[in-house]
C-alpha positions in Angstrom: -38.0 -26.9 24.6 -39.7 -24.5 22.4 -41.9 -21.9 23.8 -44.7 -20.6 21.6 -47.3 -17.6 22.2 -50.3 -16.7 20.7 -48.7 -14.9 17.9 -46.1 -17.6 17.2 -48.8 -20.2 17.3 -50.3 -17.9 14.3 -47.1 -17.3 12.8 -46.9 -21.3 12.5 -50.3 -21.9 11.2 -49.4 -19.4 8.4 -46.4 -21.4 7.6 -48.7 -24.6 7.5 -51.2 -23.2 5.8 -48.1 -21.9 3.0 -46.8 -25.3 3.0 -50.2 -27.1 2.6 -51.4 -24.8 -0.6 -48.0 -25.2 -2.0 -48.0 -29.1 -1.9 -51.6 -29.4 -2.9 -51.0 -26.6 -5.7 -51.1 -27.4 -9.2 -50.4 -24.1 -10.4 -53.8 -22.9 -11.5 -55.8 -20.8 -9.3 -55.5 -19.9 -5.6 -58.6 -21.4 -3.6 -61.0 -18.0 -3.0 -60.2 -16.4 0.5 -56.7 -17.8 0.4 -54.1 -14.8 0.5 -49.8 -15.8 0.7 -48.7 -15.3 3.5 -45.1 -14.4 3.1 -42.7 -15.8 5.5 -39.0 -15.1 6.5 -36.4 -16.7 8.2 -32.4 -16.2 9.0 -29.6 -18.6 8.7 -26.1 -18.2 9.9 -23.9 -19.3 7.2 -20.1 -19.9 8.3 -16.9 -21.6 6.8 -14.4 -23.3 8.5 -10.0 -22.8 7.3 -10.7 -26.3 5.8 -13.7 -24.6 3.2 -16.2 -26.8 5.0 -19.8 -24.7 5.0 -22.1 -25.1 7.5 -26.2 -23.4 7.6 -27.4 -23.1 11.0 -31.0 -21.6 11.4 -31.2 -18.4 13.6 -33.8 -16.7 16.0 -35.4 -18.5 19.1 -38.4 -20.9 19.3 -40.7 -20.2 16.4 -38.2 -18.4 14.6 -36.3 -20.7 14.7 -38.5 -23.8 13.6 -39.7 -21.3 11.2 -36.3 -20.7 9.7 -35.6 -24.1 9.9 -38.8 -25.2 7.5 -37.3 -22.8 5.3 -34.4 -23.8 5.1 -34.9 -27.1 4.5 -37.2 -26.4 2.2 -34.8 -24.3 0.2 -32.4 -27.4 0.3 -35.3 -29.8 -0.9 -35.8 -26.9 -3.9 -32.3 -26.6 -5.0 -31.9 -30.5 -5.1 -35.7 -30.5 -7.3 -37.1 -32.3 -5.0 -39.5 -30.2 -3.8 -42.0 -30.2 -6.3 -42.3 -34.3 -5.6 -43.3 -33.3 -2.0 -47.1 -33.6 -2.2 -50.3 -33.6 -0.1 -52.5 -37.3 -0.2 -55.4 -36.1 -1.9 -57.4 -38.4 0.3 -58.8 -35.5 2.7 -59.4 -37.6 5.4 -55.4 -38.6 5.1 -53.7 -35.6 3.9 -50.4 -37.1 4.6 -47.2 -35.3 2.7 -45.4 -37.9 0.8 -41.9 -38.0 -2.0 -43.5 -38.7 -5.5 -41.0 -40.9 -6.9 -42.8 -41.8 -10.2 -41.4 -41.0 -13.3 -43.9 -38.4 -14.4 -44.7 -37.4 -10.5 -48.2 -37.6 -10.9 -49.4 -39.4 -7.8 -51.5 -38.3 -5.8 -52.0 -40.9 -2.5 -49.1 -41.6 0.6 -50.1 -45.2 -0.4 -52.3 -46.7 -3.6 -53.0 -49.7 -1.6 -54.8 -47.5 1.2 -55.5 -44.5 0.3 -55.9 -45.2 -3.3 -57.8 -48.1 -3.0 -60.8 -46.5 -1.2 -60.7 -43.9 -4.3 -61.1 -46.0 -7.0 -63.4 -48.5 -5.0 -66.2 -45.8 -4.3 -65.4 -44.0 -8.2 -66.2 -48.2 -9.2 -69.2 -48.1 -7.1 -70.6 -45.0 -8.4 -70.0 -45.7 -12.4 -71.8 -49.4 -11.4 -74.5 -47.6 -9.6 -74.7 -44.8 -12.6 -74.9 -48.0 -15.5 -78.0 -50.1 -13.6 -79.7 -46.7 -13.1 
């Protein structure tokens, strides 16, 4: 069981708050008030008399899930997959999803539910902008 405090609750909110800029980032400009937080983790990296290498995440509770995040994140960056790892722009959604299309330009979990509602209100307000 993981035990968290006030300051490691905060400490995890940062770390959200890092991974949900990053995802929903397109590389322009930082939303105002926004400000990186930077965060830090340890790994224990051994190898075995056979060459086998193993990453283990260090620290206890939050440090741990913390370094963890990181880690894998590191793993998911190294393989390019990382910058497929996206927010649903649907707000009410905001679900992280793998873009697997060839240019990765989606930007809903799912086209048939979170898309749809998109392009059926932009359809409804391009109708209701014609008849006005």
């Amino acid at each position: 069981m993981i035990e968290i405090d006030e300051a490691g609750l905060v400490r995890l909110q940062h770390l959200r708050d890092n991974l949900q800029y990053h995802l929903t980032s397109t590389g322009s400009t930082e939303p105002s008030g926004w400000a990186a937080q930077e965060m830090r983790g340890s790994l224990s990296v051994t190898m075995d008399k056979s060459g086998a290498v193993k990453v283990v995440p260090k620290g206890k509770d939050v440090s741990w899930v913390i370094s963890a995040a990181l880690y894998e994140i590191s793993r998911a960056d190294q393989m390019d997959h990382w910058r497929r790892l996206k927010l649903c722009k649907n707000e009410k959604c905001s679900v992280a999803f793998y873009d697997s299309t060839n240019n990765n330009n989606s930007v809903w979990h799912d086209l048939h539910i979170c898309g749809n509602a998109a392009n059926l209100r932009a359809s409804r307000r391009r109708r209701a902008a014609m008849s006005a």
